[in-house]
Backbone bond lengths (Angstrom), bond angles and torsions (degrees), N, CA, C in turn:
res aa  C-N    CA-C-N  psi(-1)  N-CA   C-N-CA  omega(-1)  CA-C   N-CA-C  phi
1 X - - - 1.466 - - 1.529 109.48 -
2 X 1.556 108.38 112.75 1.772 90.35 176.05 1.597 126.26 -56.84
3 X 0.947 105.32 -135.69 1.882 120.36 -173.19 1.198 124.53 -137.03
4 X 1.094 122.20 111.25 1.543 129.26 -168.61 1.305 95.75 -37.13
5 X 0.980 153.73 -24.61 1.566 134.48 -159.73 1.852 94.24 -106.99
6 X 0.787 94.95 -11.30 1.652 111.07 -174.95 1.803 127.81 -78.06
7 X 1.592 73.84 -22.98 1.860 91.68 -167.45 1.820 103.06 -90.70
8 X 1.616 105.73 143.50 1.053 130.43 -175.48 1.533 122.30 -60.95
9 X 1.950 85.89 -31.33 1.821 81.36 -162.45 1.430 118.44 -93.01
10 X 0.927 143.07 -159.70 1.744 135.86 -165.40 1.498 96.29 -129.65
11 X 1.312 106.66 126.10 1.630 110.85 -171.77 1.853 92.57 -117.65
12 X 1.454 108.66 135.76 1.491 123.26 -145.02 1.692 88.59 -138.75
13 X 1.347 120.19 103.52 1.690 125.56 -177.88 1.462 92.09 -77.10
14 X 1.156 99.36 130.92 1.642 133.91 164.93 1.200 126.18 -89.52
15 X 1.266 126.44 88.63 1.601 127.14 -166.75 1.587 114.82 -174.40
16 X 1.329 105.57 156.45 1.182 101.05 168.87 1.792 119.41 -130.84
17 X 0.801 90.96 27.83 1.970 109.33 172.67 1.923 97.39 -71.56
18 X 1.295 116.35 106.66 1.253 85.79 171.35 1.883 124.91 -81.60
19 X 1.453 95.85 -3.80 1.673 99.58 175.13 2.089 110.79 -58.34
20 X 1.080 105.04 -68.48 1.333 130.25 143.70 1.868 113.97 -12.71
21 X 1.236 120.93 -38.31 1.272 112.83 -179.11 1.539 110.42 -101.00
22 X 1.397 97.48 -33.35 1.763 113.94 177.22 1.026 110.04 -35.62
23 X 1.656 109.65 -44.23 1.583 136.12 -143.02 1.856 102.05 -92.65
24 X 1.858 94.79 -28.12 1.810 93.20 -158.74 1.636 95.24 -95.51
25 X 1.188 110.17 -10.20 1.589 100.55 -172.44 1.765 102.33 -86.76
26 X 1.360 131.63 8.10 1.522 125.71 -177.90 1.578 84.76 -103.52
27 X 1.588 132.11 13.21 1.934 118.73 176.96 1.312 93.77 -114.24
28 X 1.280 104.98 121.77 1.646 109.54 179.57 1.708 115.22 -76.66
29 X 1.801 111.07 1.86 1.438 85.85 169.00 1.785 105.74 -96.57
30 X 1.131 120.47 40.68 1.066 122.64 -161.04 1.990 90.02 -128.67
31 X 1.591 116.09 101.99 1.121 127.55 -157.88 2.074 99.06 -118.99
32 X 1.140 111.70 18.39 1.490 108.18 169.02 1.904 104.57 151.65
33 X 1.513 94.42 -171.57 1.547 91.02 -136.99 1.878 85.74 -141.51
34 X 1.605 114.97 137.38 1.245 109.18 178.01 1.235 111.97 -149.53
35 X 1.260 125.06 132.79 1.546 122.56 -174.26 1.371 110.08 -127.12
36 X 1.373 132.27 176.82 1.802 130.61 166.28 2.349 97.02 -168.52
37 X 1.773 72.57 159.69 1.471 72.69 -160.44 1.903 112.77 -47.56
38 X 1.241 117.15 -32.34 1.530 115.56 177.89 1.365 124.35 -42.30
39 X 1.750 109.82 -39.83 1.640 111.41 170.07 1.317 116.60 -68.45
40 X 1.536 115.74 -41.03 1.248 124.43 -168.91 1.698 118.26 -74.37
41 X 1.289 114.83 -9.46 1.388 143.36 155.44 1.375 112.11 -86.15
42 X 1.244 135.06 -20.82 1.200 110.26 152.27 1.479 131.93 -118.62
43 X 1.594 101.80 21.20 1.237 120.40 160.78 2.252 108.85 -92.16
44 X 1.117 74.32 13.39 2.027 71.24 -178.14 1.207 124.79 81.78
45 X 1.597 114.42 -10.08 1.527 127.56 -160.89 1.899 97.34 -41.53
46 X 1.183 111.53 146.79 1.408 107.72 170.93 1.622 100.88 -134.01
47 X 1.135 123.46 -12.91 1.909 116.88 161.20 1.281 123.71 -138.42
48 X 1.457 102.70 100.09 1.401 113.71 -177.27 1.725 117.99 -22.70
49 X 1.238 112.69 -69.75 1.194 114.67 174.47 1.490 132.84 -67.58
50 X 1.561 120.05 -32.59 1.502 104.57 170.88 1.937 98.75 -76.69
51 X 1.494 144.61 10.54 1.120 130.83 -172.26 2.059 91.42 -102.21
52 X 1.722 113.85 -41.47 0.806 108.48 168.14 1.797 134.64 -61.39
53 X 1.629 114.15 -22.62 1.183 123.77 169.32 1.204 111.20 -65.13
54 X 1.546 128.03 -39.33 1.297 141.70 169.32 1.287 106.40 -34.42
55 X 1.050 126.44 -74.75 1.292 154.35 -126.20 1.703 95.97 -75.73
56 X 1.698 112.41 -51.93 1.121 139.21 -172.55 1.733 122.38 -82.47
57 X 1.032 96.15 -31.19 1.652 108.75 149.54 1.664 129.59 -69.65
58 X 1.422 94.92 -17.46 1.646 103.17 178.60 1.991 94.36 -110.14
59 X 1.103 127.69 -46.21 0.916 99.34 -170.06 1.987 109.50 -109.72
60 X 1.141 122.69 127.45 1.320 131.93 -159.06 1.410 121.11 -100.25
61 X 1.074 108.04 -35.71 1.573 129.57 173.23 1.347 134.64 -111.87
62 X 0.842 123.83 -20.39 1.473 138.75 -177.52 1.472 102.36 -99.31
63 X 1.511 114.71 139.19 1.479 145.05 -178.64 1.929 99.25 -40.65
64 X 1.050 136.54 109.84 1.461 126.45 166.69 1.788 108.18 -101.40
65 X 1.595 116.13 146.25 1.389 99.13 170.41 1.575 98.92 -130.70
66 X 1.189 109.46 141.28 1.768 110.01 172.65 1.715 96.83 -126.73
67 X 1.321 106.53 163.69 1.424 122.82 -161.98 1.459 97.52 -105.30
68 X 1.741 121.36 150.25 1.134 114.97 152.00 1.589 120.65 -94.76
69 X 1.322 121.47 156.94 1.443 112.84 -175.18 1.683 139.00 -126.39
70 X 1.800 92.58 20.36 1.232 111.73 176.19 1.666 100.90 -73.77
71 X 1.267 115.73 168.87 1.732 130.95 177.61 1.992 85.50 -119.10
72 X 0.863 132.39 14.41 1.584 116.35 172.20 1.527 102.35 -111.19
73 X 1.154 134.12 152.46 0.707 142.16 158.90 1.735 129.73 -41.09
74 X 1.581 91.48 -76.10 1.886 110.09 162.70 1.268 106.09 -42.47
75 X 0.910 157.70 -52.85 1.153 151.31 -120.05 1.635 104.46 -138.75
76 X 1.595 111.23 4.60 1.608 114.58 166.43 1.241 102.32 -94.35
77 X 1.516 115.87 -47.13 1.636 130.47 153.56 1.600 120.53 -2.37
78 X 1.681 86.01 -82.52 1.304 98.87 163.67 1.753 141.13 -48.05
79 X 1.195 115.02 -50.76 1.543 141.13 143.66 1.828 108.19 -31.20
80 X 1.123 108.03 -80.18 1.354 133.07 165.46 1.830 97.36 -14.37
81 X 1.606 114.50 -85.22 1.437 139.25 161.94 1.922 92.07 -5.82
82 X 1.005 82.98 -81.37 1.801 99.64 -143.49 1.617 101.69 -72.70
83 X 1.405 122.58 -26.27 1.320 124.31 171.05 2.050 109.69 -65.27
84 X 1.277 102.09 -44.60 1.472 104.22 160.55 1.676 136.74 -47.51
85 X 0.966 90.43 -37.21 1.818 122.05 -178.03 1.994 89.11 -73.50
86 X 0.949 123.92 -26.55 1.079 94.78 -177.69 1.424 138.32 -90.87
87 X 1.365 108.46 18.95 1.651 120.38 -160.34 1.508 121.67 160.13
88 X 1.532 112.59 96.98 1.506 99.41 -175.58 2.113 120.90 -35.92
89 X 1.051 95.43 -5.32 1.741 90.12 -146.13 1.725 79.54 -93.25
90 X 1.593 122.58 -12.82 1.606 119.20 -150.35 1.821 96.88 -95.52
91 X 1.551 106.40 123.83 1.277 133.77 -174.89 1.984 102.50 -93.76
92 X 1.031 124.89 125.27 1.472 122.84 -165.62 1.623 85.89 -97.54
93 X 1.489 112.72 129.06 1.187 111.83 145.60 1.646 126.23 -95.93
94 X 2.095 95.49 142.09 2.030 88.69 -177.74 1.266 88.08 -124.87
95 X 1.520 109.36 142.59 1.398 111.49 168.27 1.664 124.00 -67.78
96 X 1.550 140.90 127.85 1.142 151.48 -149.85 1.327 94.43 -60.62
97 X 1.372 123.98 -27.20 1.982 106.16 170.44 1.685 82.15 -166.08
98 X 1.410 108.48 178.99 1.706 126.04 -134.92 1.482 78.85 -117.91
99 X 1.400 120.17 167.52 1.959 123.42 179.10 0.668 86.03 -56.28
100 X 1.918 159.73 -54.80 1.435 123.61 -159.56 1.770 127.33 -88.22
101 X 1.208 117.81 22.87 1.204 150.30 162.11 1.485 93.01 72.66
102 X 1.166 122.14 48.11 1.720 123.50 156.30 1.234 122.55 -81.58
103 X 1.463 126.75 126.22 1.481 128.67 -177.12 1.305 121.51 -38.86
104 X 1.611 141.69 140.78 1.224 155.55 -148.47 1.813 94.71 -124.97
105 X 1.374 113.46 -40.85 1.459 110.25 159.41 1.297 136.21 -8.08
106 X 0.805 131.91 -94.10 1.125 135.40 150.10 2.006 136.38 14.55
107 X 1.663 76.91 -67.69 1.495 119.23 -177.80 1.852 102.44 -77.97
108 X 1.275 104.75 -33.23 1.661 113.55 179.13 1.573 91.89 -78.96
109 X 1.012 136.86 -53.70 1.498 122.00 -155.64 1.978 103.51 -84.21
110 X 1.361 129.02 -5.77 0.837 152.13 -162.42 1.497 99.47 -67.16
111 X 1.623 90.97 -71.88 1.789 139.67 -172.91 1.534 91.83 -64.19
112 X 1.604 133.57 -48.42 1.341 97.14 -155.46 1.650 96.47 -124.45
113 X 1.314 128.05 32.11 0.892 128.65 116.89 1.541 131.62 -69.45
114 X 1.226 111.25 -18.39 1.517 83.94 -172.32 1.682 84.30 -111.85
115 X 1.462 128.09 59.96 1.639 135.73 146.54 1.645 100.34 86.54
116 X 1.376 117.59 23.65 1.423 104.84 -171.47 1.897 110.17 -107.03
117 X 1.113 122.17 97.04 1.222 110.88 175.60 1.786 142.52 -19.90
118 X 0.985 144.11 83.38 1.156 130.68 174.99 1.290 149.75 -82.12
119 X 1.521 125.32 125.73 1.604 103.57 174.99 1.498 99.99 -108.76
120 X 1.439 124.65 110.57 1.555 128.96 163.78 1.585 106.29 -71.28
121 X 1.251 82.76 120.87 1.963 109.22 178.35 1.437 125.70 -112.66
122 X 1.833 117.19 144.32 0.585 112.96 -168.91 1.415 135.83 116.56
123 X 1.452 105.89 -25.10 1.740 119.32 -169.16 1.723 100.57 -65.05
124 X 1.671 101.37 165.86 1.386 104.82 -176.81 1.175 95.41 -168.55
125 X 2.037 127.02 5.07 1.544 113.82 157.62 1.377 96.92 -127.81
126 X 1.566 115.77 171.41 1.619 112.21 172.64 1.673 98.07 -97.22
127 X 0.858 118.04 29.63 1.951 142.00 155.53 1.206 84.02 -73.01
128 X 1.100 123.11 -106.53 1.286 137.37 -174.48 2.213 120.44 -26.81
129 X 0.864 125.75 -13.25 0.881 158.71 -126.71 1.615 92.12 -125.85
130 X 1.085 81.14 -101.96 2.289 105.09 165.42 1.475 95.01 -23.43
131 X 1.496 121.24 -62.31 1.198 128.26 -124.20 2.002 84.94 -81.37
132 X 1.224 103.87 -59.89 1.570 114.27 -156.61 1.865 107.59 -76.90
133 X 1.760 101.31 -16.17 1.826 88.58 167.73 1.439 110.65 -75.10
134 X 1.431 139.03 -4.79 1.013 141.21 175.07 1.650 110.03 -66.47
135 X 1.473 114.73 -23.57 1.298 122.86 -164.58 2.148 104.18 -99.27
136 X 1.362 108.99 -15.59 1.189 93.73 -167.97 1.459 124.24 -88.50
137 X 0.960 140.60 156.31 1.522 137.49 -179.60 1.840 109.54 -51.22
138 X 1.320 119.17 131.28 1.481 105.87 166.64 1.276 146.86 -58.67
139 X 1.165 102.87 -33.68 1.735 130.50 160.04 1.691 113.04 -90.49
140 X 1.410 116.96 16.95 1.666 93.16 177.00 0.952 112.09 -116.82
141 X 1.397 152.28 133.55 1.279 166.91 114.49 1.721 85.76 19.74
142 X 1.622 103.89 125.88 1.596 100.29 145.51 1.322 89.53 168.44
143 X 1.687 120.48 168.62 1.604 153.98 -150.09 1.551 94.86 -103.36
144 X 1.029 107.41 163.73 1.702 126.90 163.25 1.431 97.17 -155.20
145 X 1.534 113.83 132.74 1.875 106.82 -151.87 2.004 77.71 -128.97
146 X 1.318 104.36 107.39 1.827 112.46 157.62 1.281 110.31 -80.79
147 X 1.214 123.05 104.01 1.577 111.76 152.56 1.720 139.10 -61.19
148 X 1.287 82.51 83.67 1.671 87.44 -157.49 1.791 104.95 -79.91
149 X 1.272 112.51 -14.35 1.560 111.31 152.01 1.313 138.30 -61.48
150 X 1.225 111.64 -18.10 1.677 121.91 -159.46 2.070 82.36 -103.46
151 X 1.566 90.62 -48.34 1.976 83.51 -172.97 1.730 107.26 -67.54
152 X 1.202 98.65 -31.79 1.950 91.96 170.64 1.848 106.43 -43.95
153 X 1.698 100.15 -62.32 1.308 90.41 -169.91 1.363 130.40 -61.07
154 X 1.611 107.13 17.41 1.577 114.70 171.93 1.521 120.22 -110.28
155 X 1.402 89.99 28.39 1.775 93.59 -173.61 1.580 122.71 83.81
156 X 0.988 113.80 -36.91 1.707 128.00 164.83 1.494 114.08 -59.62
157 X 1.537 101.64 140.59 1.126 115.00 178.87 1.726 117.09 -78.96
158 X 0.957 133.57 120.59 1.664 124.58 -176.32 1.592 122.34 -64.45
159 X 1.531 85.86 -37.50 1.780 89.78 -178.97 1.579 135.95 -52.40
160 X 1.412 97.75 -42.60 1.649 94.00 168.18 1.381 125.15 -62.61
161 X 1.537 114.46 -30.77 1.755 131.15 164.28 1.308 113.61 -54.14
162 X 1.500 113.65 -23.28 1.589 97.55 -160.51 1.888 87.92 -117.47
163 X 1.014 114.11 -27.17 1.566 114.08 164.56 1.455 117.82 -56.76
164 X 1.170 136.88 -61.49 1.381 160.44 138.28 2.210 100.13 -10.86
165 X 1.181 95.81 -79.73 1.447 101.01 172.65 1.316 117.49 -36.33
166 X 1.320 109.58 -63.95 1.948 119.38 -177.79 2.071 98.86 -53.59
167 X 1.397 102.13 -20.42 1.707 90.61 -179.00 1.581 95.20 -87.23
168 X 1.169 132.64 -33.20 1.610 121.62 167.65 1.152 124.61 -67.07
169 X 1.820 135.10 -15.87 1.055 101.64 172.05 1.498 99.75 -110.89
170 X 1.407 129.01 47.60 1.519 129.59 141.06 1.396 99.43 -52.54
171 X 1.258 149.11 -54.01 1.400 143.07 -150.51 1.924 103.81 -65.36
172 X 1.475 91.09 -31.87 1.848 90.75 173.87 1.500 103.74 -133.80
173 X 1.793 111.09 96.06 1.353 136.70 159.93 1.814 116.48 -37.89
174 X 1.383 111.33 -14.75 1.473 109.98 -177.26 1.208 106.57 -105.28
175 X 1.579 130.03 -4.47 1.063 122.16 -168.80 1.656 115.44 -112.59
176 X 1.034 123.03 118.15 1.825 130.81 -175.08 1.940 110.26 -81.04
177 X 1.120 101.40 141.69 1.459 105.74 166.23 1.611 121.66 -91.67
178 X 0.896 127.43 160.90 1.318 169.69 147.37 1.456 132.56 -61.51
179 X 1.325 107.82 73.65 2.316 95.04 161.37 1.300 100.57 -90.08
180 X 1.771 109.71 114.18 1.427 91.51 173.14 2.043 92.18 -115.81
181 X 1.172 82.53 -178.21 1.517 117.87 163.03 1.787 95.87 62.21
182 X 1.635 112.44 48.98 1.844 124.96 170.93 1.836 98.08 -52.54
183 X 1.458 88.82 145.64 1.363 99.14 177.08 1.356 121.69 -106.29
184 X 1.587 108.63 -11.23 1.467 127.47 -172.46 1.536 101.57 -162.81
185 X 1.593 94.12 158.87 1.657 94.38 170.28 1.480 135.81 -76.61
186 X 1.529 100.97 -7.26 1.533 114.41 153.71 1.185 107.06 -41.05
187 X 1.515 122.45 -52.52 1.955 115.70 -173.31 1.207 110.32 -40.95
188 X 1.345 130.85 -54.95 1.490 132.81 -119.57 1.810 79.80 -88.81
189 X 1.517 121.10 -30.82 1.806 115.80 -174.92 1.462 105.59 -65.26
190 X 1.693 97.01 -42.25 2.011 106.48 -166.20 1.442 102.04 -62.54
191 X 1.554 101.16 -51.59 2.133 89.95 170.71 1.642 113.78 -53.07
192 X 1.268 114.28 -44.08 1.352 112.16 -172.71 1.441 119.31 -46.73
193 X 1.532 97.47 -32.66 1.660 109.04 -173.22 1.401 129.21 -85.02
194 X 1.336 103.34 -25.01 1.352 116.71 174.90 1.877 108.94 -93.80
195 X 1.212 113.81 14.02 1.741 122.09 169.11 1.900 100.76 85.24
196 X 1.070 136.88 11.89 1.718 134.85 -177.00 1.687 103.60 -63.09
197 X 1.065 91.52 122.53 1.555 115.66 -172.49 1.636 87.27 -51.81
198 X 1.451 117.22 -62.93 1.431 111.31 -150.02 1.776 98.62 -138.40
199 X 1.460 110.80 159.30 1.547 117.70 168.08 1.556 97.05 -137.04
200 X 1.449 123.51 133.63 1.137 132.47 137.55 1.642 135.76 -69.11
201 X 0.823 126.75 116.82 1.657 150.49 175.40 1.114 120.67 -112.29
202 X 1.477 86.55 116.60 2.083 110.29 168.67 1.647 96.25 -41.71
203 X 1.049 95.93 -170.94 1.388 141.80 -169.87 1.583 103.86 -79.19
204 X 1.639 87.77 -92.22 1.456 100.54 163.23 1.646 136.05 -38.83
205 X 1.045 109.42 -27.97 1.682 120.34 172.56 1.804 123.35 -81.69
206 X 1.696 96.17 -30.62 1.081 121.38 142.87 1.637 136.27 -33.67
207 X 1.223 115.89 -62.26 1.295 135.45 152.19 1.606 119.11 -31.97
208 X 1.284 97.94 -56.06 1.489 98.48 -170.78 1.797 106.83 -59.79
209 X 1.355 111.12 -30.50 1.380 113.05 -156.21 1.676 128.77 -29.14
210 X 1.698 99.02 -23.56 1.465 114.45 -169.49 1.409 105.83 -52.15
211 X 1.661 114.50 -38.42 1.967 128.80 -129.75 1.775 75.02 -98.20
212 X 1.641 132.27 -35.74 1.470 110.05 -170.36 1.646 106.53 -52.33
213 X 1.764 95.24 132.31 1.231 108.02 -173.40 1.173 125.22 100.23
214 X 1.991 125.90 -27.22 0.812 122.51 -168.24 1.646 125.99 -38.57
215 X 1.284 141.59 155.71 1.542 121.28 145.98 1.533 122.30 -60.10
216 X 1.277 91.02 145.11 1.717 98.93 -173.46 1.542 114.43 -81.50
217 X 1.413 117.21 -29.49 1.384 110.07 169.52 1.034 125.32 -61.95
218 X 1.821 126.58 -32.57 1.299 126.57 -161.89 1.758 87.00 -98.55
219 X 1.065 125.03 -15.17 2.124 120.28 168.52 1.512 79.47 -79.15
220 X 1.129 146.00 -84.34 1.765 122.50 -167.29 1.177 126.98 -6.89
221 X 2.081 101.39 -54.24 1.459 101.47 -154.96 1.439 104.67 -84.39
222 X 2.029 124.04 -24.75 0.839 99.69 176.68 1.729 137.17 -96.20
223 X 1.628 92.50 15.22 1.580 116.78 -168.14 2.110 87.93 -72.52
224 X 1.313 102.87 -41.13 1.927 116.07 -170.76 1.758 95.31 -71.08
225 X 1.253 118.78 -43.26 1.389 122.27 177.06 1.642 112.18 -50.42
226 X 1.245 83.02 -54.51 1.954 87.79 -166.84 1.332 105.81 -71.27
227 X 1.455 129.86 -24.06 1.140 122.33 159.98 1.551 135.58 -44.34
228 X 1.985 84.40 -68.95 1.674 96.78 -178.19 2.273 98.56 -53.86
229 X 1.255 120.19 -70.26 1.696 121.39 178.41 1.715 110.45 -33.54
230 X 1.251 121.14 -27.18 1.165 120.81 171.87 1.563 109.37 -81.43
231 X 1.400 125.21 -31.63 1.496 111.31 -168.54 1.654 104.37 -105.32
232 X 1.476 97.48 17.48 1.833 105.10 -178.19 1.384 104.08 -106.34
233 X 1.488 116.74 -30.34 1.594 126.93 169.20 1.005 108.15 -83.45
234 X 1.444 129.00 10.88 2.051 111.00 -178.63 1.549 93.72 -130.54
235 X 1.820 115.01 12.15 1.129 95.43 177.06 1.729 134.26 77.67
236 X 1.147 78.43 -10.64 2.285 76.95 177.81 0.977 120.73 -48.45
237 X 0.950 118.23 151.06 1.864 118.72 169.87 1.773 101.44 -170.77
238 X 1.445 96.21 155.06 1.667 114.91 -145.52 1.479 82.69 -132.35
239 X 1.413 148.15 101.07 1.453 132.62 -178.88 1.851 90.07 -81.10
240 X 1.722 102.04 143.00 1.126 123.72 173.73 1.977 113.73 -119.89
């Protein structure tokens, strides 16, 4: 197993705590920053924009992406506009089609022709994939985000999708991929292995980072520890 400091791909904290981000941008394997309205709803956020100014005042250099959250088109455009305006470093995410599953295409080649960064969100085939590098600017910087967590939880394996994918966006050299939505820190090696520019990571997955590598005997002894201290504090008893 290599070494976190070792690994190729760009690991991007996923969250919207801004205590929590303050905290992740002083770890240098921590190379950018990604949020969408679902975290920020269950981080309490109550104004999109002074939480996004936040965000951008703390982090200066590193890639940021915020979501737009209209279902119209015009008016993601618009969103789109002004979310850009706020920070060279800020990457707009659009979802790959609107709740009524109408193409976002369009609207992507729109945006990054006229200099606007994109991260298209959401994908879960390399259909999808094919379909939307056709839409991005050739020269622009921007994401294509696979949810290769959400397709795990369908029984499917992600890796051949996201291997397969990284051979589609050879056709656009400016544009980086995406494993999003990892379920474990196993992901962040399986992207590593199959060449994925980048993985996003919660918070929580985050945390764990210390134990990669740990030894497995001494996680044995204290996996038997936490047991026996757990069934000594709850009181059990089995009369013999």
């Amino acid at each position: 197993m290599p070494k976190l400091n070792e690994l190729k791909i760009k690991i991007f904290a996923d969250g919207a705590d801004l205590k929590s981000i303050s905290e992740l941008r002083k770890n240098s394997l921590i190379k950018g920053f990604t949020t969408n309205p679902t975290l920020m709803r269950k981080s309490n956020v109550k104004d999109y924009r002074v939480f996004a100014a936040d965000i951008i005042r703390i982090i200066k250099e590193h890639p940021v992406s915020f979501e737009v959250f209209s279902d119209e088109f015009k008016i993601m455009e618009k969103q789109a506009m002004q979310i850009a305006s706020w920070g060279t470093n800020v990457y707009v995410k659009i979802p790959i089609t609107n709740t009524r599953g109408e193409d976002a295409g369009p609207l992507v080649r729109r945006l990054t022709n006229a200099g606007i960064k994109v991260n298209v969100t959401a994908l879960t085939t390399t259909k999808q994939v094919e379909h939307i590098v056709n839409y991005l600017a050739e020269d622009m910087p921007s994401y294509v985000s696979v949810f290769a967590g959400r397709i795990a939880d369908t029984g499917r394996d992600p890796m051949p999708m996201i291997a397969e994918s990284m051979q589609i966006l050879r056709k656009r050299p400016s544009a980086e991929l995406i494993w999003a939505s990892p379920r474990e820190l196993l992901n962040i090696f399986q992207a590593e292995s199959v060449g994925c520019h980048i993985i996003t990571v919660s918070t929580d997955l985050l945390a764990k980072l210390p134990i990669i590598g740990k030894d497995l005997i001494e996680y044995s002894m204290e996996t038997v520890q936490m047991f026996y201290r757990d069934a000594v504090q709850a009181g059990f008893n089995i009369e013999i």
